[in-house]
C-alpha positions in Angstrom: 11.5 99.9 28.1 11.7 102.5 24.8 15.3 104.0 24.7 14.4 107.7 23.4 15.1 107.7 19.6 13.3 104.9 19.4 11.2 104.8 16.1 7.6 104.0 16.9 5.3 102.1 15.2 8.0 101.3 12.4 8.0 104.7 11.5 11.0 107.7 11.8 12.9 108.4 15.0 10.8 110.7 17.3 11.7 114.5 16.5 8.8 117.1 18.1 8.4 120.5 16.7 9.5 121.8 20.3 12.7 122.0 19.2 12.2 124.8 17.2 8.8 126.3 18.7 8.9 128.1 21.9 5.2 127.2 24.3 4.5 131.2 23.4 4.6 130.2 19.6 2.2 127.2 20.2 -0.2 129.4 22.4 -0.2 131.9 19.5 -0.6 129.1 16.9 -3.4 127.2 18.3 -5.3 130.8 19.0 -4.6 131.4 15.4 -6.0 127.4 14.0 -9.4 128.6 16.2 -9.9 131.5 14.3 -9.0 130.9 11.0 -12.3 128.7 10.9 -14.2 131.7 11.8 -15.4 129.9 15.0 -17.4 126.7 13.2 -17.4 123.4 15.2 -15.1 121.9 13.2 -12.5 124.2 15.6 -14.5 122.7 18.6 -14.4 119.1 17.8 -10.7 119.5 17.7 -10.0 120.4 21.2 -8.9 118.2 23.7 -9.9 118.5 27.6 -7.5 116.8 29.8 -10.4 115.8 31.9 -12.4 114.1 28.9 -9.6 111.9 27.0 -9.4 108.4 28.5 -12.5 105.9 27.5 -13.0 102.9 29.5 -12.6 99.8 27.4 -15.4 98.0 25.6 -14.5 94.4 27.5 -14.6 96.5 31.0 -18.1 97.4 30.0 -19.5 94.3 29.0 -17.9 91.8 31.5 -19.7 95.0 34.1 -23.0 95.1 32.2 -23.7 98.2 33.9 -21.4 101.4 34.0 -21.4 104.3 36.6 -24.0 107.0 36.3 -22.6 109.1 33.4 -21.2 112.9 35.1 -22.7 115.4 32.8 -19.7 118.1 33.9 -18.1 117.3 30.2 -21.4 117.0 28.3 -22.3 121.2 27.7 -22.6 123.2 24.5 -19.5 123.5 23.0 -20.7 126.8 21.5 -19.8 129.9 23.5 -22.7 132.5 24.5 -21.4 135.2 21.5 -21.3 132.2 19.1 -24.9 131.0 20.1 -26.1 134.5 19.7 -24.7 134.8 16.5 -26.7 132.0 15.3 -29.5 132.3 13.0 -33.0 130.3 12.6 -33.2 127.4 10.7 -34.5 128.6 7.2 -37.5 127.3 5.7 -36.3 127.0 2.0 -32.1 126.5 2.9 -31.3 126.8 -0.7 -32.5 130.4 -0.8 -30.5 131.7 1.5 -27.8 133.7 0.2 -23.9 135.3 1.6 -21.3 134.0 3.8 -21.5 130.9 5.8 -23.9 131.1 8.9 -24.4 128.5 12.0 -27.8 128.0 12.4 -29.6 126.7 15.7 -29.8 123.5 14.5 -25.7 123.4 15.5 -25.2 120.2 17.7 -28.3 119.5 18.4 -31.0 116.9 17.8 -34.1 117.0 15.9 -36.0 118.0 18.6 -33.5 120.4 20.0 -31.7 118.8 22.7 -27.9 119.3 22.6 -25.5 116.6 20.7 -22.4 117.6 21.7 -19.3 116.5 19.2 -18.5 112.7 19.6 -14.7 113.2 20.8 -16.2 114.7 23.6 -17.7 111.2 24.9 -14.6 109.5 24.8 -13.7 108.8 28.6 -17.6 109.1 29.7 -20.4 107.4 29.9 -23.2 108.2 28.2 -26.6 109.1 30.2 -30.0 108.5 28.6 -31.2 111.4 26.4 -27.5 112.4 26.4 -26.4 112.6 22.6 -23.4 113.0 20.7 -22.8 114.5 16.8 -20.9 112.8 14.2 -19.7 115.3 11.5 -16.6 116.6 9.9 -14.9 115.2 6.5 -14.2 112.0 5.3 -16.8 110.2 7.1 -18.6 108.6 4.4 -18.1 108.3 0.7 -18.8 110.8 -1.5 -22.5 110.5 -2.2 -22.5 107.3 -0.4 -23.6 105.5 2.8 -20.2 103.7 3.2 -19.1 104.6 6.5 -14.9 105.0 5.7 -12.3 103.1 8.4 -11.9 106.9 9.9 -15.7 107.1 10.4 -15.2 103.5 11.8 -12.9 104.5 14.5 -14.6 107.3 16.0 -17.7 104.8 16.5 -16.0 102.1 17.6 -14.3 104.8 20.4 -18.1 106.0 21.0 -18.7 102.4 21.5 -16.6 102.4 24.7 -19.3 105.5 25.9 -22.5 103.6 25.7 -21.5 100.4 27.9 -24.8 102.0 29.6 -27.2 102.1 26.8 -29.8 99.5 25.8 -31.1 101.1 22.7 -29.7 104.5 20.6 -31.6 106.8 17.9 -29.2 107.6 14.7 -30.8 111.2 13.2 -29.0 111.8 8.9 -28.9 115.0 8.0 -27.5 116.1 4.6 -26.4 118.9 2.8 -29.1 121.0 1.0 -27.5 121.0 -2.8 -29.4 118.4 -4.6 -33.2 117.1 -4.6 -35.1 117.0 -1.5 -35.9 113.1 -2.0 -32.2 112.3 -3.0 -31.2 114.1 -0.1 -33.4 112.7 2.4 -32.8 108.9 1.1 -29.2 109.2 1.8 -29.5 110.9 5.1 -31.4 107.5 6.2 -29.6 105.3 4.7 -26.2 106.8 6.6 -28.3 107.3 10.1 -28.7 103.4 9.1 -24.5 102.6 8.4 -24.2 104.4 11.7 -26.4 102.6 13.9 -26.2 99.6 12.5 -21.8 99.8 13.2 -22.8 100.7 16.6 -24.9 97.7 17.0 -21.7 95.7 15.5 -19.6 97.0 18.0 -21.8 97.0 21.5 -23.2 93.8 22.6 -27.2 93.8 22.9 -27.4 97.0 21.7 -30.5 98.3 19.7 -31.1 100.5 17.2 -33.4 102.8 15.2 -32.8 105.5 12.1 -34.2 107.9 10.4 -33.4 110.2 7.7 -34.1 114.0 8.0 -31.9 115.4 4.3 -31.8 118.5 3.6 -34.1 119.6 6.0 -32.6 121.2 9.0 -29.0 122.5 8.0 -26.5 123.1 10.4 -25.0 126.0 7.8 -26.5 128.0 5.2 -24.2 130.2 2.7 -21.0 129.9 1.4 -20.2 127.3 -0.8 -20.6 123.8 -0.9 -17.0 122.9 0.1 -17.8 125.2 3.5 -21.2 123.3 4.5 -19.5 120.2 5.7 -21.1 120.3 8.7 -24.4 119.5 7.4 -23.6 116.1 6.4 -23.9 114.5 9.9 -25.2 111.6 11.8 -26.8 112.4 15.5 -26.3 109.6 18.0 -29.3 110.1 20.9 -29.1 107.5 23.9 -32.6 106.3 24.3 -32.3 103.5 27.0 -29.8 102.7 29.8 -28.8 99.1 31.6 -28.8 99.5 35.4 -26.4 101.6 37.6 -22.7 100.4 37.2 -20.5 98.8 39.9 -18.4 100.3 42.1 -15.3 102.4 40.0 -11.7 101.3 40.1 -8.4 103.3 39.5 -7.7 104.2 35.5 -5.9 102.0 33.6 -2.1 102.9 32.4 -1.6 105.5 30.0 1.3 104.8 27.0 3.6 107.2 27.0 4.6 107.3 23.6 8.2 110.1 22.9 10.2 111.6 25.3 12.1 114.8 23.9 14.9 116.2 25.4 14.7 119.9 25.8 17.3 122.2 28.1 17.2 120.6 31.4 13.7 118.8 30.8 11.7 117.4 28.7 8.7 117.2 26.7 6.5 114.1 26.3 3.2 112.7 25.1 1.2 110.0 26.1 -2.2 108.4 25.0 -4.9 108.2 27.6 -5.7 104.4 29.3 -8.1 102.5 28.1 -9.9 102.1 31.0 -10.7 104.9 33.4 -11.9 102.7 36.0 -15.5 103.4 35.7 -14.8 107.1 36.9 -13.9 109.8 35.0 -10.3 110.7 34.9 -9.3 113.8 37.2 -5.6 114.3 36.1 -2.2 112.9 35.7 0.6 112.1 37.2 4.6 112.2 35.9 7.8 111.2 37.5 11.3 111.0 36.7 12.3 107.6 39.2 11.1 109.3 42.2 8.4 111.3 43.7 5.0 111.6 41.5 4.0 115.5 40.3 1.0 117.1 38.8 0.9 117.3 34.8 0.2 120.6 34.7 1.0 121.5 31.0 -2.5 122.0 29.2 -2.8 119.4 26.1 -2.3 120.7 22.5 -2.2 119.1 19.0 1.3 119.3 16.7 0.6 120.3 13.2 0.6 117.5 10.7 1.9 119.6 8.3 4.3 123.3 7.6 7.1 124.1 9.4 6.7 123.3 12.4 4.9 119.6 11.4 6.0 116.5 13.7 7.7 113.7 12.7 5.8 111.1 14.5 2.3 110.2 16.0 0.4 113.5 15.2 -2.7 112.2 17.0 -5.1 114.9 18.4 -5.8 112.1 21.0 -1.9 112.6 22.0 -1.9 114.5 25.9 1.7 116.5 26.2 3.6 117.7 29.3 6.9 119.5 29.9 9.7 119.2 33.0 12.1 121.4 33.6 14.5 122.2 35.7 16.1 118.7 36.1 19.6 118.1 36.6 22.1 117.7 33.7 23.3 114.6 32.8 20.5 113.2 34.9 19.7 110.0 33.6 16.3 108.7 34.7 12.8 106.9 33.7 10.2 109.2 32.9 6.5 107.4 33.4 3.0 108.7 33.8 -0.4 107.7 35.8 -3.8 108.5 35.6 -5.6 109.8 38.9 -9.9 109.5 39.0 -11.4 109.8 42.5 -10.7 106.4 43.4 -7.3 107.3 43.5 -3.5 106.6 41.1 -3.9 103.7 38.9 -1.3 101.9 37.4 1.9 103.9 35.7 2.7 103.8 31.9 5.6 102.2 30.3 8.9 103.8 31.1 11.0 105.5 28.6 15.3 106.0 29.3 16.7 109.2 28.9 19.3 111.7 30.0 18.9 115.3 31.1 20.5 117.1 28.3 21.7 121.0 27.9 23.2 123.0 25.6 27.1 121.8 24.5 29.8 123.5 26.4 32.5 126.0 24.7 35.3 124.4 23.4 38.4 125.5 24.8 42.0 126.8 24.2 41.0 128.1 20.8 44.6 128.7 19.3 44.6 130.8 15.5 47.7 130.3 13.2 48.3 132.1 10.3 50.4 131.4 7.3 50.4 133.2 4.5 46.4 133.7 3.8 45.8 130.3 5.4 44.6 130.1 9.2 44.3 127.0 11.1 42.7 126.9 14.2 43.3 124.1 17.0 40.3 123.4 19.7 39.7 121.0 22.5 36.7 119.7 21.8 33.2 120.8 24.0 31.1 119.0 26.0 28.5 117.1 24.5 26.0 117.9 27.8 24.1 114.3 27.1 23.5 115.1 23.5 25.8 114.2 20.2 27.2 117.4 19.1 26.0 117.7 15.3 28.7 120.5 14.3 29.8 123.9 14.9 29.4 127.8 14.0 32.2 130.2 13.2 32.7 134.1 13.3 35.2 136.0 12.0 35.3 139.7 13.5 32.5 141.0 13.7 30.7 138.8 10.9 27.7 136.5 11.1 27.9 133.3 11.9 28.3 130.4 9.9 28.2 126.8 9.9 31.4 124.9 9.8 32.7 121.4 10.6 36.2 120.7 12.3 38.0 117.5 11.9 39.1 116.1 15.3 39.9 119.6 17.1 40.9 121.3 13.9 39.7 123.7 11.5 41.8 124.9 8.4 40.5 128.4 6.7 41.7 129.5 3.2 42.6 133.0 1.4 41.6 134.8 5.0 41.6 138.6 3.9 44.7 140.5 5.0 44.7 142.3 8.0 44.3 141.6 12.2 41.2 139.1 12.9 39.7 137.2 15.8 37.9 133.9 15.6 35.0 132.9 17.5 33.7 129.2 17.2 31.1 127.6 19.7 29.0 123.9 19.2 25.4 122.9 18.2 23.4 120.0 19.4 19.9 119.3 19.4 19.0 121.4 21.7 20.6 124.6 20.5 24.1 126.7 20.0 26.5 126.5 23.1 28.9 129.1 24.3 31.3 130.9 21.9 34.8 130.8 22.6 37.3 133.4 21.2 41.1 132.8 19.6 43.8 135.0 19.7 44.5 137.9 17.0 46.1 136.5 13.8 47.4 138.9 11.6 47.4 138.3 7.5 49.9 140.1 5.5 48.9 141.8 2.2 50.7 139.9 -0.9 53.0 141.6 -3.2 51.9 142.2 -7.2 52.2 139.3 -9.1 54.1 139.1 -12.3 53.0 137.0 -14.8 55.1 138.3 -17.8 58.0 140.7 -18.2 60.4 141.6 -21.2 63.9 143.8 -21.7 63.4 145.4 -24.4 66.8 146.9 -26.3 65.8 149.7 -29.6 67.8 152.6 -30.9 69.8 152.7 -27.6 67.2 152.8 -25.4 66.5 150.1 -22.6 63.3 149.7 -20.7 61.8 146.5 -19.1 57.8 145.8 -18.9 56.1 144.1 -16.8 52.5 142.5 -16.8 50.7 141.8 -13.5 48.3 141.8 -10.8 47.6 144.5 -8.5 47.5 144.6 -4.5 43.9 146.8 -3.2 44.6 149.7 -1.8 47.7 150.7 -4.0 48.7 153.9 -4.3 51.7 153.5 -6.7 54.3 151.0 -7.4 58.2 150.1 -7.4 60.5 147.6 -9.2 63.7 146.6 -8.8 66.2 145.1 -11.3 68.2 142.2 -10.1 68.2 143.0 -6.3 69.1 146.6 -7.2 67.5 150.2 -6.3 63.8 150.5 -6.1 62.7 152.4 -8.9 59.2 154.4 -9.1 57.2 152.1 -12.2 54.9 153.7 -14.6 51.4 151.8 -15.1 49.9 153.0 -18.6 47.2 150.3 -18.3 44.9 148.7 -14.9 42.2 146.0 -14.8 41.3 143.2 -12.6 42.0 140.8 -15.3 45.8 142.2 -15.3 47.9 145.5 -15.2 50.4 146.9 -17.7 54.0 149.0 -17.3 57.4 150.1 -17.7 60.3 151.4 -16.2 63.4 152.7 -18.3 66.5 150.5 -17.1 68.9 152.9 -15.9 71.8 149.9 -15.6 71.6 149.0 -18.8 70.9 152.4 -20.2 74.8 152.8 -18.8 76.3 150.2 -19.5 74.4 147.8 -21.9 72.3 144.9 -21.6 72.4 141.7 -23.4 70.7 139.7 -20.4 67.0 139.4 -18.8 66.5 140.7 -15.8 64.6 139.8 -12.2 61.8 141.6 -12.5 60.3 142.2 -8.7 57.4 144.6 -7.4 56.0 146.0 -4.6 52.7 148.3 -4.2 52.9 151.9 -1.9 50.3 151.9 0.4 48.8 155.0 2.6 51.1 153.7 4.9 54.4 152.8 3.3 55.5 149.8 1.3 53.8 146.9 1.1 55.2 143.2 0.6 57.4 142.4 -2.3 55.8 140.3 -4.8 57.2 137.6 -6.7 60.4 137.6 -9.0 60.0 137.1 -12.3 63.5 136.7 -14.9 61.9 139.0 -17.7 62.8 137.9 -21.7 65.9 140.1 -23.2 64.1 141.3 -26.8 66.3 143.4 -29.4 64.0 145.7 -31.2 64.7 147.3 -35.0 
């Protein structure tokens, strides 16, 4: 068994892009991928039918010598009837032809016309003779080179599992049409030749024959050079079969390769079986430990790359389902089969999990206040089958911001003064939780702050100053002298970097002073007196 988490293939712990795309965002993305290439092939060749994914094995074949009569349901023109239409003849002089890229009829098929459909649409089918398939897209060769590259490799060793059937097979090169006719047409053979001669590698008995074609019957014409990738192609034609196959079998097992937990479900992926029994497969099956249901979900390709890019196996060869509606805290085995007309074959590996669902609220939210620091004290949430990762606060009516308690507790500092409410709730993987609401804390408004003071004593006057920092909101201020009256305080300068004033010292100015004095203060507000700030012993200075 593969505990979900699991890395796979040595590489990062499976994360899917479902956590943060909805299945309307990956309808809409796909439909977007299929039109930004203005409808070429390349689109085409990308798509994945869930009937035409699984390819019987190359040892099934040979220790058969014969396969089942190939179904031609999966082998039509990929092109739809507007696309077809929209095609143009093949020019006579490609070069000439001038403005934005343009299919031509030449489009999947072979030399003489018949249809080539794209080669991942062989995989899981036999081949039937005359049937042929189209090798094109980037990275297949070198770059002016016959060298087939490991990519262009693989696709023909996956064809290989398609012609357990054939006897013999035809390899058509086409090229591009920048260059010279001759150069062109000598490295269009010389790749139809790399291409059958791999094919001959792979399938036992298997014979070949190649021939160039260059330059001569482009697939586009127009745009730039970059755009006319499809031209450099190989065409694979089956040109004689063994006889008729043995009776088919059930499919193989599929490998289910990630299992990602989702609210109450999951989503999962899992590669096609090798085998498919000799008869095409049909469908799949998926099941949680018990009963076995339909895989209804329709397959799609995670991005490689953006935002919302996978972390692990980004094959387009992957097949993805969903379940929902499972029990939390579920755990169970999820496993998949594959179904042909023979019947179930054999299930997948399983992969562990637990149903999972958004964390719970956490509870008895208690706010303290003290002074313009608010603790508040939690129990903590329900994980619901997933680690809890942290948590978001709101104050008021605020936004909400990430946050991360220690052990039930949260301490907040210089809170603003006046009445507030807290609301915190818990994030897993899956998503935010419930909120959860505190009482109402109240924060006082501080007093001014003194920083410096003096007494001052000239030509029998007294008055004390005082410098400090003032409270929002004030309308006025007051001081008092050593615990006495409150007195009204005259500001003759304000700034935020510190405020400047007086008040004439009526005790002293009656009696005499030769002491400091405790300087305190405290700002009117709209609605009375505010908090009485700090006290301050202010320095006795005689004056001349």
């Amino acid at each position: 068994m593969v505990r979900i988490g699991t890395p796979l293939g040595g590489g990062l712990p499976v994360v899917n892009e479902w956590f943060t795309m909805s299945r309307t965002s990956l309808v809409r993305k796909a439909a977007a991928l299929t039109a930004a290439v203005g409808g070429l092939a390349v689109a085409v060749t990308a798509t994945l039918a869930t009937s035409a994914v699984a390819a019987p094995s190359q040892d099934a074949a040979t220790a058969s010598r014969a396969a089942a009569p190939a179904s031609s349901s999966w082998f039509v023109d990929p092109r739809t009837p507007a696309q077809r239409k929209a095609q143009i003849a093949v020019p006579n002089n490609p070069k000439a032809y001038r403005g934005k890229l343009r299919e031509t009829r030449a489009v999947y098929r072979t030399r003489s016309g018949s249809l080539a459909v794209p080669i991942r649409k062989a995989a899981g089918h036999q081949l039937a003779k005359g049937q042929a398939v189209t090798l094109d897209g980037d990275g297949l060769f070198a770059r002016n080179s016959p060298k087939l590259t490991a990519a262009a490799k693989r696709q023909l060793t996956t064809l290989g599992t398609s012609l357990g059937n054939a006897t013999s097979v035809r390899c058509e090169g086409y090229t591009d049409h920048s260059g010279s006719k001759s150069r062109n047409r000598e490295l269009a053979k010389k790749r139809a030749a790399a291409v059958c001669g791999q094919l001959v590698a792979n399938v036992s008995g298997l014979k070949a024959n190649s021939v160039g074609y260059g330059s001569t019957r482009p697939a586009v014409v127009g745009g730039t050079v970059a755009q006319r990738k499809l031209n450099r192609r190989v065409v694979i034609e089956m040109t004689g079969a063994k006889p008729a196959a043995p009776q088919a079998q059930v499919p193989g097992a599929p490998e289910l390769v990630y299992v990602d937990q989702v609210r109450n479900g999951f989503r999962y992926a899992f590669r096609a079986p090798q085998t498919d029994g000799g008869s095409p497969i049909t469908g799949y099956q998926v099941s949680t430990g018990g009963a076995w249901s339909p895989v209804t979900s329709a397959p799609r390709r995670m991005a490689a790359s953006g935002p919302s890019a996978c972390l692990a196996d980004c094959g387009e060869d992957l097949i993805r389902g969903d379940l929902w509606g499972l029990t939390t805290l579920a755990e169970v085995e999820v496993q998949v089969r594959a179904v042909n007309k023979v019947g179930a074959g054999a299930p997948s590996n399983g992969i562990d999990s637990v149903v999972a669902d958004l964390p719970g609220a956490p509870t008895n939210l208690v706010a303290t206040a003290s002074g313009t620091q608010v603790i508040l004290n939690f129990n903590l949430p329900a994980g619901n089958g997933l680690e809890i990762w942290g948590y978001e606060l709101k104050i008021d009516e605020g936004d909400w911001g990430y946050v991360s308690p220690t052990y039930g507790s949260l301490t907040l500092q210089n809170q603003t003064p006046g009445t507030h409410v807290y609301q915190l709730r818990a994030i897993n993987m899956i998503g935010t939780g419930e909120a959860s609401t505190s009482n109402a804390v109240t924060i006082a408004a501080p007093g001014p702050q003194v920083y410096r003071s003096e007494s001052y004593y000239s030509q029998s006057q007294y008055w004390t100053s005082a410098f400090f920092f003032e409270v929002p909101g004030a309308v006025s201020y007051e001081v008092r002298l050593d615990g006495g009256d409150w007195l009204p305080f005259t500001i003759e300068s304000s700034s935020p970097n510190g405020s400047y004033g007086y008040i004439k010292d009526p005790a002293c100015q009656a009696g005499g002073c030769t002491m400091n004095r405790t300087v305190e203060m405290r700002a009117i507000l709209a609605d009375g007196p505010g908090a009485v700030g700090n006290a301050f012993t202010s320095n006795y200075v005689v004056l001349g």
